[in-house]
LUMTIVO-194644 format. One record per atom (N, C-alpha, C, O): residue number from 0; chain; atom name; x, y, z negated. Coordinates in nm, 3 decimals. Layout:
BEGIN
> i, ch, at, east, north, up
> NUM, A, CA, X, Y, Z
...
END
This chain:
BEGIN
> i, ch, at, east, north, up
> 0, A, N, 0.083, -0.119, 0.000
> 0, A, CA, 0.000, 0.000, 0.000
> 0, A, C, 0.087, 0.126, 0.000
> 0, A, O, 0.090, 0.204, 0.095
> 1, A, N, 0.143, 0.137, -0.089
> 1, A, CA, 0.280, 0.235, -0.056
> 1, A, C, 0.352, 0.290, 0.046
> 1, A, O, 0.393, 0.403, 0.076
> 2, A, N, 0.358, 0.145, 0.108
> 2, A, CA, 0.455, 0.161, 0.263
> 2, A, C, 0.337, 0.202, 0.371
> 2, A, O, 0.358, 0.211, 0.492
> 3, A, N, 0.246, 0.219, 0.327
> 3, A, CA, 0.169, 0.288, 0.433
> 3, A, C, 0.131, 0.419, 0.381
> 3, A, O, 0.145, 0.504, 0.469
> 4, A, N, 0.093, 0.463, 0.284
> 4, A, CA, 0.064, 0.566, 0.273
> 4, A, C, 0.223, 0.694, 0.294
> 4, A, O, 0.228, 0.817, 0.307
> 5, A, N, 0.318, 0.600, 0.289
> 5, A, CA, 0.443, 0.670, 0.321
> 5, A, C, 0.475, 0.702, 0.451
> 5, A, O, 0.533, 0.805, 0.487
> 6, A, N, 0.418, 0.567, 0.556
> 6, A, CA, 0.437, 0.624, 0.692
> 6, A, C, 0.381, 0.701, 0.748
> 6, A, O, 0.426, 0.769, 0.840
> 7, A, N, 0.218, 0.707, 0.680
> 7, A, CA, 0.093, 0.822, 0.692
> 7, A, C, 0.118, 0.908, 0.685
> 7, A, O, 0.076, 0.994, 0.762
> 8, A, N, 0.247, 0.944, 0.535
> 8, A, CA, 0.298, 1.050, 0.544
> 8, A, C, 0.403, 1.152, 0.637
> 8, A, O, 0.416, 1.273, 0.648
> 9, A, N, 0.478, 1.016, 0.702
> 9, A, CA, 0.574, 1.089, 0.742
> 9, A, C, 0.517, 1.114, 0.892
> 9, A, O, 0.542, 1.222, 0.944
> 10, A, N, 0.448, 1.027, 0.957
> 10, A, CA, 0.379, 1.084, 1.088
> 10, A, C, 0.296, 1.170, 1.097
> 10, A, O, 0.263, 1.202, 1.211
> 11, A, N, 0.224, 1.246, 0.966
> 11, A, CA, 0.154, 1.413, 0.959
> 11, A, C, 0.261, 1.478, 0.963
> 11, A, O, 0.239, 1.585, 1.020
> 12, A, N, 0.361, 1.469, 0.934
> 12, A, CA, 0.487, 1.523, 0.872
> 12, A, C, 0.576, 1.583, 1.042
> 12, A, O, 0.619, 1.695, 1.068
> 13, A, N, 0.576, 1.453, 1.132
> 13, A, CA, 0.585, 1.456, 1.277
> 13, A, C, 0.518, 1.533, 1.354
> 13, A, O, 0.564, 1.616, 1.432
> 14, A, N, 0.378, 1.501, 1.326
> 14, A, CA, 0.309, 1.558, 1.429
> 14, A, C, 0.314, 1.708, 1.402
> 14, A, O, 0.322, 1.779, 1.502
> 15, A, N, 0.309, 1.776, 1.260
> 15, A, CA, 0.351, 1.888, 1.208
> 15, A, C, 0.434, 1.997, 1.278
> 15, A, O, 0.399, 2.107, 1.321
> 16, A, N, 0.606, 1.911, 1.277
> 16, A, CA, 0.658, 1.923, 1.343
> 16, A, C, 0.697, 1.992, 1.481
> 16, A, O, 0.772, 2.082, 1.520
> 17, A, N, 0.601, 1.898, 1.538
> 17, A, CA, 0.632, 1.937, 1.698
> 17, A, C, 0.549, 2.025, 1.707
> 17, A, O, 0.581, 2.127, 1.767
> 18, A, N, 0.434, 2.013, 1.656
> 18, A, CA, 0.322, 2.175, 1.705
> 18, A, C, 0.386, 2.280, 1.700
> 18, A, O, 0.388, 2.363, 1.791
> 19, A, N, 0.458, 2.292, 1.575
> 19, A, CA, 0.544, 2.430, 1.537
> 19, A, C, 0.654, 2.455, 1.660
> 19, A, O, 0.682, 2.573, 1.684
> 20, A, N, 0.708, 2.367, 1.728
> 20, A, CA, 0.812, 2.358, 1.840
> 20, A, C, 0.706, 2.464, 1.943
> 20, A, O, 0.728, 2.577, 1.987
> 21, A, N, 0.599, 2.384, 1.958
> 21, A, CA, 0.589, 2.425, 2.113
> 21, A, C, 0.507, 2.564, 2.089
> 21, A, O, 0.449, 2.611, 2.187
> 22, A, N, 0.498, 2.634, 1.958
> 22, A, CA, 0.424, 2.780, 1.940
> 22, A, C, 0.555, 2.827, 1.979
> 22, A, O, 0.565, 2.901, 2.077
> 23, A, N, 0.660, 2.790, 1.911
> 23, A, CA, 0.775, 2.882, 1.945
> 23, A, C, 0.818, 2.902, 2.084
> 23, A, O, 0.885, 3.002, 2.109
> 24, A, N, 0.785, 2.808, 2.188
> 24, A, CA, 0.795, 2.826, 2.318
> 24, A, C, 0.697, 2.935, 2.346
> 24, A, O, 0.729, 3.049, 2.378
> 25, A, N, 0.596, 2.897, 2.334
> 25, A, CA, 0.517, 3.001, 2.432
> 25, A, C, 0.531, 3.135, 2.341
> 25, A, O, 0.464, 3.217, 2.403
> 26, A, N, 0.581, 3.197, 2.230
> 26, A, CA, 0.572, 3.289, 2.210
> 26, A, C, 0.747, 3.351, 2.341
> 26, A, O, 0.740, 3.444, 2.421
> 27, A, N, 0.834, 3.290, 2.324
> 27, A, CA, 0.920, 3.331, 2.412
> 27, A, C, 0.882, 3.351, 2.544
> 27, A, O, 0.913, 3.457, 2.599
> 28, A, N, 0.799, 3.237, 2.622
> 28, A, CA, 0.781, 3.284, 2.782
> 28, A, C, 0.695, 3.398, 2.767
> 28, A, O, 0.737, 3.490, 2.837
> 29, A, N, 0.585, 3.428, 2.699
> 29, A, CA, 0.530, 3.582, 2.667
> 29, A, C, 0.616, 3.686, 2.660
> 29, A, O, 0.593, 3.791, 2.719
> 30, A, N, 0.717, 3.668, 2.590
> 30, A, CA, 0.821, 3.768, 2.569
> 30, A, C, 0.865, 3.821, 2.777
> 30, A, O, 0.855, 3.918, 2.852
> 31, A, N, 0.903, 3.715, 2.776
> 31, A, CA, 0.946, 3.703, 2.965
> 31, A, C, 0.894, 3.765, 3.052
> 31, A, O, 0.954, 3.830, 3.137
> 32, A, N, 0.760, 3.751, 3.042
> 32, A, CA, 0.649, 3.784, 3.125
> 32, A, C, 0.605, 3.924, 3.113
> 32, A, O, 0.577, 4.004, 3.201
> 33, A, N, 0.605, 3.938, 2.961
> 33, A, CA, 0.593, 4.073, 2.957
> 33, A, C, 0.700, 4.178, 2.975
> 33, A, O, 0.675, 4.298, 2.987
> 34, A, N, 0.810, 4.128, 2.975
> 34, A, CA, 0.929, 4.176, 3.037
> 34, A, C, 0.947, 4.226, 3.216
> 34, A, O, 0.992, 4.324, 3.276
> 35, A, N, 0.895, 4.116, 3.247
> 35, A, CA, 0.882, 4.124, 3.394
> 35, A, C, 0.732, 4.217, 3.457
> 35, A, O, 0.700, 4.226, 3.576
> 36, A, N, 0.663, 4.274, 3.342
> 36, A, CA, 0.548, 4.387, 3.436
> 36, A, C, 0.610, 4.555, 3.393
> 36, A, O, 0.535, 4.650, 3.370
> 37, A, N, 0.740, 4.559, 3.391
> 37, A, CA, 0.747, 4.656, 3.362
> 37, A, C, 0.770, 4.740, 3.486
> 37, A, O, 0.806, 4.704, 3.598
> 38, A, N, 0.736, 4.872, 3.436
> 38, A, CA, 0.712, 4.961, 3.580
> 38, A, C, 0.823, 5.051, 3.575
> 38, A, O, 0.863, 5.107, 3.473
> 39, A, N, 0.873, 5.063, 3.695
> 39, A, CA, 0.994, 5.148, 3.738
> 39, A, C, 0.939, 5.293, 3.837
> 39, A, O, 0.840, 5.289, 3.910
> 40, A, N, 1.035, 5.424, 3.819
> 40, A, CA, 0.994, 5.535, 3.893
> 40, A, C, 1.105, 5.572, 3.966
> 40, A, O, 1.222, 5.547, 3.938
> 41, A, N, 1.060, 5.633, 4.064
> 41, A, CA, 1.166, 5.699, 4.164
> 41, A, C, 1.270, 5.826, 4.063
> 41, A, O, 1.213, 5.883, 3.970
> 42, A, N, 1.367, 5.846, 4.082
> 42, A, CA, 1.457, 5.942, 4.006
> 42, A, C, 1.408, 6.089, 4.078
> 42, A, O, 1.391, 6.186, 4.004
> 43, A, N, 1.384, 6.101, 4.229
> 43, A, CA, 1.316, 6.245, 4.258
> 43, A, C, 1.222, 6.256, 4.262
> 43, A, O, 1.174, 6.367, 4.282
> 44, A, N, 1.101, 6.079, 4.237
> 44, A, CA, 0.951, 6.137, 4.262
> 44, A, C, 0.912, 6.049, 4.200
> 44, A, O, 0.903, 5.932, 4.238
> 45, A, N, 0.866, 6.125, 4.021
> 45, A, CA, 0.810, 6.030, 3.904
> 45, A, C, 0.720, 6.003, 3.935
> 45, A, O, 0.683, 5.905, 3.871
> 46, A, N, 0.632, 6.041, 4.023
> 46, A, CA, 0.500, 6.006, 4.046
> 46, A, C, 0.456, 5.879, 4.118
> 46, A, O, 0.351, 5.815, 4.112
> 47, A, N, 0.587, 5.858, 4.199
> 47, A, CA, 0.573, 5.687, 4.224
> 47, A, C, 0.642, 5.635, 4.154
> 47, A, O, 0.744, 5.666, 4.094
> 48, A, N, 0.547, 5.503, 4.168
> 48, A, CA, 0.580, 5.373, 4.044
> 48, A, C, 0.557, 5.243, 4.129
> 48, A, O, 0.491, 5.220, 4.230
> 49, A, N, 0.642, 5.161, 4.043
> 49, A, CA, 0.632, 5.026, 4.115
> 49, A, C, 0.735, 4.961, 4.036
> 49, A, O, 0.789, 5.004, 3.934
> 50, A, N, 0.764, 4.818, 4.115
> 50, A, CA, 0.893, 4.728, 4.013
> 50, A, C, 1.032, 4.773, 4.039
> 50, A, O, 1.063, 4.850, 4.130
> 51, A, N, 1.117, 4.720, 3.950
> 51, A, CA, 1.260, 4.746, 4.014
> 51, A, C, 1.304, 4.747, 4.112
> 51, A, O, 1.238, 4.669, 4.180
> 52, A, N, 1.395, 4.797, 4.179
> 52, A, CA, 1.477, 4.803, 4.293
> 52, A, C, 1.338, 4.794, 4.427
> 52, A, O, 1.353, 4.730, 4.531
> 53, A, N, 1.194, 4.883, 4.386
> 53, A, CA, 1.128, 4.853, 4.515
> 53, A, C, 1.149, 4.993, 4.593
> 53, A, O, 1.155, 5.079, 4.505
> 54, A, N, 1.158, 5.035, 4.684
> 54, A, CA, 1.169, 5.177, 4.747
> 54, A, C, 1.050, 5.293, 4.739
> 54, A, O, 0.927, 5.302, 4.740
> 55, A, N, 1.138, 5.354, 4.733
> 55, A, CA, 1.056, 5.498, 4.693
> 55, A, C, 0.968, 5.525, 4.844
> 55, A, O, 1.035, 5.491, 4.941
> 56, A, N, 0.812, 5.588, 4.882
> 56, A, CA, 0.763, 5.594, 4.961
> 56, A, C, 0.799, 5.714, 5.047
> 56, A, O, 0.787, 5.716, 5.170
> 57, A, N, 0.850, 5.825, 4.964
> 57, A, CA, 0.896, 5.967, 4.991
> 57, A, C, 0.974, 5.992, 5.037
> 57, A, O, 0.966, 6.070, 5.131
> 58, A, N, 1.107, 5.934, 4.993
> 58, A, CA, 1.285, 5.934, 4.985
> 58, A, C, 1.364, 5.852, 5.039
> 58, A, O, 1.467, 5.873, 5.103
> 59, A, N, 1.271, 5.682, 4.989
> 59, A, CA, 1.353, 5.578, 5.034
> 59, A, C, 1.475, 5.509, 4.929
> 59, A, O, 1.557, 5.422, 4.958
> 60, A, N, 1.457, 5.569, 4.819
> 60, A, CA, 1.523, 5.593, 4.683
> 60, A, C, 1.481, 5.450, 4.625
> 60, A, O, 1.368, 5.410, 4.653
> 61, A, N, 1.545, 5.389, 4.564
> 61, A, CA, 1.534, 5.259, 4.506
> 61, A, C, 1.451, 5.295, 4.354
> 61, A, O, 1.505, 5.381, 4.284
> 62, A, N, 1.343, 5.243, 4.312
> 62, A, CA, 1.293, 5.289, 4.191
> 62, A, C, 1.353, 5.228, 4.058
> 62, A, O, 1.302, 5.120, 4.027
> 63, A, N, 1.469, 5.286, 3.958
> 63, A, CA, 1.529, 5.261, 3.904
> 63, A, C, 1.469, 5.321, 3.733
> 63, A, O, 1.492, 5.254, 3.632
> 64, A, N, 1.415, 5.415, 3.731
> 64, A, CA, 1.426, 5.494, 3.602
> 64, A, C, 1.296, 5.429, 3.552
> 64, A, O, 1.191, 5.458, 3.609
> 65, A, N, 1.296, 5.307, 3.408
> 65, A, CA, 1.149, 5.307, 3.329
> 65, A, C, 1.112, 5.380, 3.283
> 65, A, O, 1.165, 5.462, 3.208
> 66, A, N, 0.930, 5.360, 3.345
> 66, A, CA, 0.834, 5.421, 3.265
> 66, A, C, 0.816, 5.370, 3.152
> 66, A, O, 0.802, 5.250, 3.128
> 67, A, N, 0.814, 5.486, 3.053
> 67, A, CA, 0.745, 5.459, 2.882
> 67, A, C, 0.617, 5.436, 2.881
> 67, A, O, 0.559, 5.416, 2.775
END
């Protein structure tokens, strides 16, 4: 009786475990993702926006400077 209520224990103990693993994943690819919508502006024309390194519509200027 023992030896089971011990393995009972230790496989809540497992399954415990791994749940906690895979929160910690997805809180990191969130981190990623939200990393990757960030918006970039032209250096002579703040008024366009878009992702990194996409070209400015005005200039032709690579959009480098983040928006806050």
């Amino acid at each position: 009786m023992k030896k089971i209520l011990f393995i009972a224990l230790l496989m809540a103990l497992l399954v415990v475990s791994c749940n906690s693993k895979s929160k910690s994943t997805e809180s990191s690819n969130s981190e990623k993702t939200e990393m990757g919508t960030k918006k970039y502006s032209c250096p002579m024309h703040p008024e366009v926006q878009g992702k990194l390194d996409d070209k400015c519509s005005k200039c032709g200027m690579k959009l480098n400077v983040e928006v806050k």
